[in-house]
C-alpha positions in Angstrom: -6.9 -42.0 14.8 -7.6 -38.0 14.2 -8.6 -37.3 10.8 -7.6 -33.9 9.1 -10.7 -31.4 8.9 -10.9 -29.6 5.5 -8.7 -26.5 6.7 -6.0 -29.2 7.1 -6.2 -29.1 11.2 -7.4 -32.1 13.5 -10.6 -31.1 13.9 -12.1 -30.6 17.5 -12.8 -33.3 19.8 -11.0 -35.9 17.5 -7.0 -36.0 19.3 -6.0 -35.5 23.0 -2.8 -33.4 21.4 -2.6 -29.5 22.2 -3.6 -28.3 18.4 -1.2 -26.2 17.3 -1.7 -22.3 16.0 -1.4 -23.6 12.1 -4.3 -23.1 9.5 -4.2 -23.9 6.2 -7.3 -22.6 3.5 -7.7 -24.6 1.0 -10.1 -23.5 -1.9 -12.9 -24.7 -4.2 -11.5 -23.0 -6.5 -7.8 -23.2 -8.2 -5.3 -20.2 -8.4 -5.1 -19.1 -11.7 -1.8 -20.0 -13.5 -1.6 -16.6 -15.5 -0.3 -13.5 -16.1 -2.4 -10.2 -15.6 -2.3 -8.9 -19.0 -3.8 -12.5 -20.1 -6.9 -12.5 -17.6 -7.1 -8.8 -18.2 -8.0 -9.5 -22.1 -10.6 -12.0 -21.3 -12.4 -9.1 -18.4 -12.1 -6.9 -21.5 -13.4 -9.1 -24.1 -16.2 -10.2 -22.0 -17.1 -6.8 -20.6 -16.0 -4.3 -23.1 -18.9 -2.5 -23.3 -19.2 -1.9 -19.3 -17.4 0.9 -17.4 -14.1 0.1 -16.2 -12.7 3.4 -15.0 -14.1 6.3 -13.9 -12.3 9.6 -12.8 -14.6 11.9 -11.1 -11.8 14.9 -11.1 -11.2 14.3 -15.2 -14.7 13.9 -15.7 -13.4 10.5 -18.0 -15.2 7.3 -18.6 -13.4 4.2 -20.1 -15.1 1.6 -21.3 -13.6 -2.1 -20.8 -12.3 -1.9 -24.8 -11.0 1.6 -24.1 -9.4 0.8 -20.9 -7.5 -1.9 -22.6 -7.1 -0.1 -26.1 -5.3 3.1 -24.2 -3.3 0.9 -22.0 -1.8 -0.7 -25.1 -1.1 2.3 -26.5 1.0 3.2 -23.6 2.6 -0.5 -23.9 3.9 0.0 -27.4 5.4 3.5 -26.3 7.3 1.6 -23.5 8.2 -1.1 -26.1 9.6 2.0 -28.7 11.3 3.6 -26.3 13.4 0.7 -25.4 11.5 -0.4 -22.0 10.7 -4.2 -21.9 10.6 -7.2 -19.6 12.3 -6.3 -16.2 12.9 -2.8 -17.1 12.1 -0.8 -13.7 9.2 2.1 -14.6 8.4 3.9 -11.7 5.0 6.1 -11.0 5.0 9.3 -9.2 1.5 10.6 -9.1 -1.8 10.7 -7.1 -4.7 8.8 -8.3 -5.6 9.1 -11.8 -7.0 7.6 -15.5 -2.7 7.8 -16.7 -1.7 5.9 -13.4 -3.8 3.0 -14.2 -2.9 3.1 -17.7 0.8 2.5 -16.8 0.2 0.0 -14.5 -1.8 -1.5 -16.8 0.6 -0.9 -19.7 3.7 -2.5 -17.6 2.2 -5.5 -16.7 1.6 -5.9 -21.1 4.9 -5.9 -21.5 6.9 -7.2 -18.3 8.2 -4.1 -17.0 8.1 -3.3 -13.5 6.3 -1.1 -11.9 8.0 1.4 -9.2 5.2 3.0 -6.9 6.4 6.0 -5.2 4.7 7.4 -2.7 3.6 11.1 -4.0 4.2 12.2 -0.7 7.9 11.8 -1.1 10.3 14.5 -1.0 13.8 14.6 -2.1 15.9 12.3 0.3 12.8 9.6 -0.3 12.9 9.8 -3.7 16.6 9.5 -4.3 16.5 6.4 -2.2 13.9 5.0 -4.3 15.3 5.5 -7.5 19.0 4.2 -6.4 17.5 1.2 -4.8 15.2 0.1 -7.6 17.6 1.2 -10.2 14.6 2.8 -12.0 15.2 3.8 -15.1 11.8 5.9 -16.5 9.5 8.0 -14.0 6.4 8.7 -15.0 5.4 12.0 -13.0 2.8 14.6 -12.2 4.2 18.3 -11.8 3.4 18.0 -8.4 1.3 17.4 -4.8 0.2 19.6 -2.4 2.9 21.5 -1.6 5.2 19.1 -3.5 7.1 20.6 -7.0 8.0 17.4 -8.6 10.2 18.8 -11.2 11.7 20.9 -8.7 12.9 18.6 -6.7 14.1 16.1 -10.0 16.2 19.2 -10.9 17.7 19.5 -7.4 18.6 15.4 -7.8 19.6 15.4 -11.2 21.5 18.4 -12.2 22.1 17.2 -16.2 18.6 17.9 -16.8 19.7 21.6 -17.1 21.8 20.6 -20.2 19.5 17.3 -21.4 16.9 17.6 -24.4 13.5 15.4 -25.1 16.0 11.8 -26.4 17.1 11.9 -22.9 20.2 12.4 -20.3 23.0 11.0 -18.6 22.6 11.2 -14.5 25.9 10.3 -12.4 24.3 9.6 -9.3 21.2 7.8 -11.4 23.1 5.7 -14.2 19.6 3.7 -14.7 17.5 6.6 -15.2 17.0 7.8 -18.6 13.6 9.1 -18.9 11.3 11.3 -17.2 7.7 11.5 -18.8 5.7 14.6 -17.3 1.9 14.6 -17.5 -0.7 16.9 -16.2 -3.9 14.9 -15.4 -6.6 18.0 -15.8 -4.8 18.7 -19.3 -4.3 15.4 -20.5 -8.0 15.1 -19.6 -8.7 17.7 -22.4 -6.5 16.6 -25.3 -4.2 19.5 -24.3 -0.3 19.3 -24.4 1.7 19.5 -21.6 4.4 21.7 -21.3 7.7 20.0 -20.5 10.9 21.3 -18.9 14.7 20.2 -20.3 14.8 16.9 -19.9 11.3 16.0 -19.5 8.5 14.5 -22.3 5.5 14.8 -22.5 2.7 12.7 -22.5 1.4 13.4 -25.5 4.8 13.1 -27.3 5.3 9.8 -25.7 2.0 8.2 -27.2 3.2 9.1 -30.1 6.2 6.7 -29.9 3.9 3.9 -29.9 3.2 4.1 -33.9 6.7 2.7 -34.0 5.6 -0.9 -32.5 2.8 -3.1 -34.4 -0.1 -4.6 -32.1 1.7 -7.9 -33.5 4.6 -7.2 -31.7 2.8 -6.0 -28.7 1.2 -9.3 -28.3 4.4 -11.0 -28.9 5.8 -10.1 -26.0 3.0 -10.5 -23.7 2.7 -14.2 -24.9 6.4 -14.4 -23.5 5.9 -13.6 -19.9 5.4 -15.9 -17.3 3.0 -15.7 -14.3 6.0 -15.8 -11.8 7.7 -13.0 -13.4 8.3 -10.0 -10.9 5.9 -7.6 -12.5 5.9 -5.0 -9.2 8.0 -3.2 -6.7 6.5 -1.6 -3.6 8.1 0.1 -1.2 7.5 -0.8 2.5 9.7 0.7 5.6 12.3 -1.5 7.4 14.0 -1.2 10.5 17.0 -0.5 9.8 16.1 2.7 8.2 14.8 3.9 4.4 12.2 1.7 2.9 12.5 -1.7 1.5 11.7 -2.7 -1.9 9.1 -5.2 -2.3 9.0 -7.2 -5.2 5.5 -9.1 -6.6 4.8 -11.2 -9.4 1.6 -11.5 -11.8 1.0 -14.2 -9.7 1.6 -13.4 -6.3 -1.0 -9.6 -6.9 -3.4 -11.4 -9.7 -4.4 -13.9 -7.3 -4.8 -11.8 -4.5 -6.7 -9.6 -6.0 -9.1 -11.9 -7.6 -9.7 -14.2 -4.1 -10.5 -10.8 -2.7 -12.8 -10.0 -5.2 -14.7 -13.5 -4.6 -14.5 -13.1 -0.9 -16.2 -9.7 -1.4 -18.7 -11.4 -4.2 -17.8 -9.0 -6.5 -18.9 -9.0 -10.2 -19.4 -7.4 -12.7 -22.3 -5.2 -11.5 -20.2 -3.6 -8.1 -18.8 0.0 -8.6 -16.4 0.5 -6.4 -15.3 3.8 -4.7 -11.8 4.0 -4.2 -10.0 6.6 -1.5 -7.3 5.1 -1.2 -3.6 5.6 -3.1 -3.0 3.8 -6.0 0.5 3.9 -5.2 -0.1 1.6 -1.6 -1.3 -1.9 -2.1 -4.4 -1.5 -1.1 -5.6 0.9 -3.8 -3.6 -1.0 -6.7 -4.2 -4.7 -5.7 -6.9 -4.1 -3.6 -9.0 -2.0 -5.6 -8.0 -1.6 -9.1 -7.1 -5.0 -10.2 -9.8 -6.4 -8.1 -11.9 -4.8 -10.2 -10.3 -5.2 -13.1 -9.8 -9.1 -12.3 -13.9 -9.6 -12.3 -15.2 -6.8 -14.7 -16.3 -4.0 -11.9 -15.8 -0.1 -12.4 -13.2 1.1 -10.3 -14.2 4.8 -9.3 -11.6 7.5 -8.4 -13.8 10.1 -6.5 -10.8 12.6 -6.1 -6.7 13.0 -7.1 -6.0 12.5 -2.9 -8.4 11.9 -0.5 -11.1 13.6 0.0 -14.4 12.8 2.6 -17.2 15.3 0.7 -15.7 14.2 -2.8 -16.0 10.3 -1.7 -19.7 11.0 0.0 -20.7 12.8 -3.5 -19.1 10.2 -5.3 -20.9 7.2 -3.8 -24.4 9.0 -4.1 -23.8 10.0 -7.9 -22.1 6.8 -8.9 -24.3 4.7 -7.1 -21.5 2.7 -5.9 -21.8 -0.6 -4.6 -18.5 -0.8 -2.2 -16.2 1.5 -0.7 -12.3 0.9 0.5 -10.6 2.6 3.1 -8.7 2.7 6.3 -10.4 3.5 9.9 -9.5 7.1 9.5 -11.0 7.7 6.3 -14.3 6.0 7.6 -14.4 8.7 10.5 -13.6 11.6 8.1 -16.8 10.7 5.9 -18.8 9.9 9.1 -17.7 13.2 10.6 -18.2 15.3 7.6 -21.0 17.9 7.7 -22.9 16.5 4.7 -22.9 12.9 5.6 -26.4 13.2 7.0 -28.0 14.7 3.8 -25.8 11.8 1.7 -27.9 8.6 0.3 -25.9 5.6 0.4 -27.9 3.2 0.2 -26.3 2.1 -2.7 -23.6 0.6 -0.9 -23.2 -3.4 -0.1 -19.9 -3.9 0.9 -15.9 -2.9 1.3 -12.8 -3.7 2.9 -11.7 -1.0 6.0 -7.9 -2.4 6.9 -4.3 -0.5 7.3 -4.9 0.3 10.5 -6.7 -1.4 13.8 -10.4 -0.6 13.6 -12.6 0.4 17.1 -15.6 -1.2 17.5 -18.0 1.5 17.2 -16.2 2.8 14.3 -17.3 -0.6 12.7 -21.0 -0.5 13.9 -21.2 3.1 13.0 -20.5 2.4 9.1 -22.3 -0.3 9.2 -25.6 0.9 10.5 -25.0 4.6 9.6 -23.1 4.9 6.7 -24.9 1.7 5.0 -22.6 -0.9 4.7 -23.8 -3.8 6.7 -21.4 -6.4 4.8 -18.4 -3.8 5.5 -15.0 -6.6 6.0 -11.7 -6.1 8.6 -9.1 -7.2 6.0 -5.4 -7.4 7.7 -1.9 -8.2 6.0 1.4 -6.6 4.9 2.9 -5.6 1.3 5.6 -8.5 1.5 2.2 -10.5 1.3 0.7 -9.0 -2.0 -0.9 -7.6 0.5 -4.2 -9.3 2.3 -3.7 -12.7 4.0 -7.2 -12.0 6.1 -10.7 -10.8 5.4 -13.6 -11.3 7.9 -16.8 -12.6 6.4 -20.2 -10.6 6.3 -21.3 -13.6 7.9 -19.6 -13.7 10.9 -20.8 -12.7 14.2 -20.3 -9.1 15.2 -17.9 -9.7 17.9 -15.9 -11.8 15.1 -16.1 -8.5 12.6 -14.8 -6.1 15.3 -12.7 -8.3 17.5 -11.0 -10.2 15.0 -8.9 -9.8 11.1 -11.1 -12.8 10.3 -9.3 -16.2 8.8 -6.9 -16.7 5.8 -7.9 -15.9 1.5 -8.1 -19.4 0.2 -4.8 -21.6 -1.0 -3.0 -19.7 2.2 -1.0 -21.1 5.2 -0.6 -19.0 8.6 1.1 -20.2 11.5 1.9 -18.3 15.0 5.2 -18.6 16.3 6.9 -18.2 20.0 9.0 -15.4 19.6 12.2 -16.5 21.2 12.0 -20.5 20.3 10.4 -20.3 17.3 7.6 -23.9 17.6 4.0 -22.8 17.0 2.0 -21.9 20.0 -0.8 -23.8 21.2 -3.9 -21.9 20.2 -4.9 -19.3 22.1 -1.4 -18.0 22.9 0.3 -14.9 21.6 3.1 -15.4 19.1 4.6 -14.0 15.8 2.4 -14.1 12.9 3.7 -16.0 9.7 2.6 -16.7 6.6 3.2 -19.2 3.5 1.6 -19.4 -0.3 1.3 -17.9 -3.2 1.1 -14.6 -1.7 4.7 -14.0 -0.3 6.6 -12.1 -2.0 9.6 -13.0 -4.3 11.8 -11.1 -2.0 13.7 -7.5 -1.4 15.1 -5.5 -4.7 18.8 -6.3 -4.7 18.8 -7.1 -0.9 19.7 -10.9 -0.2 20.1 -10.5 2.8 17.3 -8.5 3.7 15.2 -11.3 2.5 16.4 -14.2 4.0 15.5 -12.4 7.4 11.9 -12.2 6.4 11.6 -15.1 4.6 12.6 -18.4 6.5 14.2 -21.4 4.8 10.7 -23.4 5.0 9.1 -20.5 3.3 7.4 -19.4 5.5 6.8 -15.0 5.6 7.3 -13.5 9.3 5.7 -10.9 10.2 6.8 -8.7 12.8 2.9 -8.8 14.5 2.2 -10.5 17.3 -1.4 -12.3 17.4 -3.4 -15.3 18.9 -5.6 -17.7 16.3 -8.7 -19.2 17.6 -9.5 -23.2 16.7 -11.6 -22.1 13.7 -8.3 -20.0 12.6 -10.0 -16.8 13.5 -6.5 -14.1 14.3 -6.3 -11.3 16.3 -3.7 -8.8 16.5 -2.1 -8.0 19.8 0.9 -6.1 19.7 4.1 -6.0 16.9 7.7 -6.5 17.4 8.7 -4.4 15.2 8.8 -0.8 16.0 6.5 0.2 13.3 3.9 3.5 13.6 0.4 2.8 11.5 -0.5 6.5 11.1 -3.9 6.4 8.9 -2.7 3.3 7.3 0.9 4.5 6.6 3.2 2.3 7.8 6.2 4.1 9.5 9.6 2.5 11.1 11.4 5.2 13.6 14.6 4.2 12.5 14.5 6.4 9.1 12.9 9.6 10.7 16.2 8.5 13.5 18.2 8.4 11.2 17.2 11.6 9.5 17.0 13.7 12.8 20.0 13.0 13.6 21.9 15.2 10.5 20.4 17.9 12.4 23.5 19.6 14.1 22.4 20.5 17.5 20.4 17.0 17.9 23.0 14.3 20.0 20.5 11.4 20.4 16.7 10.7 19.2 14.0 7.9 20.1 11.3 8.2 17.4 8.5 6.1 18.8 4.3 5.9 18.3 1.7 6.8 20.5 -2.3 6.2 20.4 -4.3 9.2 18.3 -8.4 9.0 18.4 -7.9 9.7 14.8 -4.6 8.3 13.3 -5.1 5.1 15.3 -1.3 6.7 16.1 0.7 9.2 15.6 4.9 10.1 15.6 6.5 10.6 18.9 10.1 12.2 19.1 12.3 12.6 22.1 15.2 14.3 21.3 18.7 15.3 23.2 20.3 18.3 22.3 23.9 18.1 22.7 25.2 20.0 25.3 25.1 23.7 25.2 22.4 24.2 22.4 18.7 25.0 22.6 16.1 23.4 20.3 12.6 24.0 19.6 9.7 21.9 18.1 9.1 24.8 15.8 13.1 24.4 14.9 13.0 20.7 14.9 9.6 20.6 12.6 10.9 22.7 9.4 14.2 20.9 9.7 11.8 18.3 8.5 9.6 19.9 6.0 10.5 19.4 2.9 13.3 16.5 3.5 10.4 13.5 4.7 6.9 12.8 4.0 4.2 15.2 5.7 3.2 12.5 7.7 6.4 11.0 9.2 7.1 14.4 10.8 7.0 14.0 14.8 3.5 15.5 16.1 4.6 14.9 19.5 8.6 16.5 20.4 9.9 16.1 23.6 13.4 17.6 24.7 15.3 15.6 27.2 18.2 15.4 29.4 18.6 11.6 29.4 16.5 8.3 28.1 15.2 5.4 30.1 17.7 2.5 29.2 18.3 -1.3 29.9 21.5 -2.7 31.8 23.0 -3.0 28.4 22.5 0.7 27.3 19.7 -0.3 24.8 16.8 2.9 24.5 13.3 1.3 25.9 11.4 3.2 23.7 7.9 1.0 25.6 9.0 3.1 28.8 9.5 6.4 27.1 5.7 5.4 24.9 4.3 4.6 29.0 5.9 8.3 29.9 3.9 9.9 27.5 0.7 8.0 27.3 0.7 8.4 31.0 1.0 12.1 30.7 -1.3 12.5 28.6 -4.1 10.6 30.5 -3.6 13.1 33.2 -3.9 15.9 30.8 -7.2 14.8 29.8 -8.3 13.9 33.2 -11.2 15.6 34.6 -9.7 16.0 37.7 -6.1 17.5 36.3 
């Protein structure tokens, strides 16, 4: 009779049955059955006089007790002005001390937090305050080339009439308040100035004298762990983003099996790159370090390679996060080689695949010789893998590594839908604690990602070894990874296609040596008019995110099409790769 090994498989050797592609993780240690604002107060009491936050660009340093003594204040102003338990709050900013004080502040109370991705621009943003229904944005005046308010007052044309208690927005009926705050003045004690229809941030603290600590604590004794406490927005194939809702317990968890996978405590600094607005840089890094009593370090508002070298060095941090293209940027930079990091331990590079040399390079030559390949998705809170600094090199490079703890994953054949024998390729699926509660207001939408045993598909396509090591080979889904931002064609499609002259567009991704890919467009004019990828590019500025712009625009006559007159955009993706090999060909 086979007896079930630990990871709840038949262990090698033991039955003459093909083992299935299943593993389950158990854990030594239990999930934690709270919410975050609860475990948060014990990292706080424990650790108050240690460094929780750090923001390089604000020159500010919060101590645990200040850290949870400003986020409360920002709790009681949400409370005052009316915001509670499922109220939708969303976050328009880069990375700063007053983003992680809101998410800090929501979670206190039971709101939920809206990330929007600062890159946004208006036909983004619209779609992510009608879908979530969001009823306060908290907002910087801008990024980059981005004017925030500008683009609010374009949207939401009663702000021209509206005073500081407020406005009524026909297209927006949720949305009632805007809170504009300027990081580098906030920094300073100095107020911000406000348009019509904005408030500050100074004159929203002051709303929080209304509510009693009492009352604060209250209602953070009436939450529950499984109480949706976050919405992220990931893109779907059918066109805009989706809405991704998480609990306390779905992020809290993952954050804190990270943190023990990483063997964080309370002694690591992290360095932190990446967006607070993505799951990596909120679950990932901030409340993994706030879930063991690390410092989480912001070395710049965006990203920055020089800023993150200089931070590491100065902070003597401990880790650093990141995706492959944010490694290569610091490797690349002229004054990595004058940069001493030998501070550094560990980290977590993931959002995109990861070359081989890339991973030995930052290892040996950046200092990070426990440096992890973390894989997983946003509907999944977001890691379901993590390599192990112990594993063999060809495991760290070759692999994502094996399931957090208290997970299931399970490889599926794509048409039938059993598990594959291990070994074979198949659709990637996962089941725990992790998966998400489901799509904002979009039933449907969630039943087709979530199956009726529970289980999470994926969209990737991978094989799992027999000690439940995955790797990733291919995706059904049509999704571009550009520098870790995940991009579906269909909503750039979609977009492209309000251009008069264009007739028919196939957006699809091709390999980058520095994106890992990048945008692809091959567009048919209708007949009679002339475009030109000059024409076609500021059509787009503006409208979409910088990054989902096509880098690569091809005008053509006709597509390459099945029997059923279906695009096959893999053909058009061969075209162009083949194209381009020639290009760089010695010989061409």
């Amino acid at each position: 009779m086979a007896h079930p090994g630990r990871n709840g498989n038949v262990l090698d050797g033991e039955s003459k049955v093909q083992r299935r592609s299943y593993f389950h993780r158990g854990g030594e240690t239990a999930l934690k059955g709270m919410t975050i604002p609860e475990h948060f107060s014990e990292i706080a009491a424990r650790f108050e006089a240690r460094e929780a936050l750090v923001s390089i660009p604000q020159s500010r340093r919060l101590k645990y007790s200040e850290l949870q003594m400003q986020a409360d204040i920002v709790a009681r102003a949400l409370l005052a002005d009316g915001f509670a338990k499922g109220s939708r709050v969303g976050i328009w900013s880069s990375n700063n001390v007053e983003w992680v004080l809101v998410q800090l502040a929501t979670a206190r109370i039971g709101a939920i937090l809206v990330n929007v991705n600062p890159a946004y621009r208006t036909r983004e943003l619209a779609h992510a305050l009608e879908r979530s229904e969001i009823e306060a944005v908290f907002l910087t005046p801008g990024f980059r080339s981005g004017d925030y308010v500008a683009m609010l007052q374009q949207l939401i044309p009663e702000l021209t009439h509206a005073n500081g208690e407020g406005f009524d927005s026909k297209r927006f009926p949720h949305l009632r308040r805007l809170v504009l705050f300027d990081p580098n003045k906030t920094a300073s004690g100095a107020a911000t100035v406000t348009d019509e229809g904005f408030l500050s941030w100074e004159e929203f603290l002051a709303r929080a004298e209304k509510i009693s600590i009492q009352r604060l604590e209250a209602e953070s004794a009436a939450l529950d762990p499984d109480d949706a406490i976050n919405i992220q927005y990931t893109s779907g194939t059918t066109g805009f983003p989706k809405a991704v809702v998480l609990s306390h317990h779905n992020i809290l968890n993952n954050a804190w099996f990270t943190a023990q996978s990483l063997c964080f405590d309370e002694n690591d600094r992290l360095c932190i790159p990446v967006p607070f607005y993505h799951c990596f840089g909120m679950v990932l890094s901030n409340l993994l370090c706030f879930s063991v009593g690390a410092c989480a370090i912001v070395p710049s508002e965006h990203f920055d390679p020089g800023a993150v070298l200089d931070c590491i060095e100065r902070e003597r941090c401990t880790a650093v996060h990141g995706v492959p293209t944010m490694f290569i940027a610091a490797l690349e930079h002229p004054r990595f080689p004058d940069a001493d990091l030998d501070s550094l331990r560990t980290g977590i590079m993931a959002g995109a695949p990861c070359p081989p040399e890339l991973m030995r390079r930052v290892m040996e030559d950046m200092h990070v010789p426990e440096i992890l390949i973390g894989y997983g998705e946003t509907e999944a809170s977001p890691l379901t893998h993590l390599t192990c600094a112990s594993d063999s090199i060809e495991r760290r490079v070759n692999t994502v590594g094996r399931n957090l703890p208290h997970q299931e994953v399970k490889v599926l054949d794509v048409e039938s839908g059993a598990t594959v024998p291990l070994g074979e390729d198949g659709e990637i699926c996962f089941r725990g604690y992790h998966v998400m509660k489901g799509y904002y207001a979009d039933a449907e939408a969630t039943r087709e990602a979530i199956d009726e045993n529970g289980w999470l598909h994926s969209g990737d396509i991978g094989r799992m070894d027999g000690e439940g090591y995955l790797s990733i080979t291919g995706r059904r889904k049509e999704m571009i990874i550009r520098g870790g931002e995940n991009i579906y064609p269909r909503e750039i499609e979609d977009f492209l296609f309000t251009h008069p002259k264009v007739a028919e567009v196939a957006v699809f991704g091709i390999p980058d040596e520095y994106y890992g890919e990048a945008v692809a467009a091959w567009i048919q004019p209708h007949a009679g008019e002339r475009l030109s990828e000059l024409e076609i590019r500021e059509f787009c500025k503006g409208h979409i995110a910088h990054f989902k712009i096509p880098s690569h625009i091809e005008f053509v006559e006709e597509f390459p099409m099945t029997v059923t007159g279906k695009l096959q955009k893999f053909r058009m993706r061969e075209i162009v790769i083949e194209r381009m090999s020639k290009e760089t060909s010695p010989s061409a």
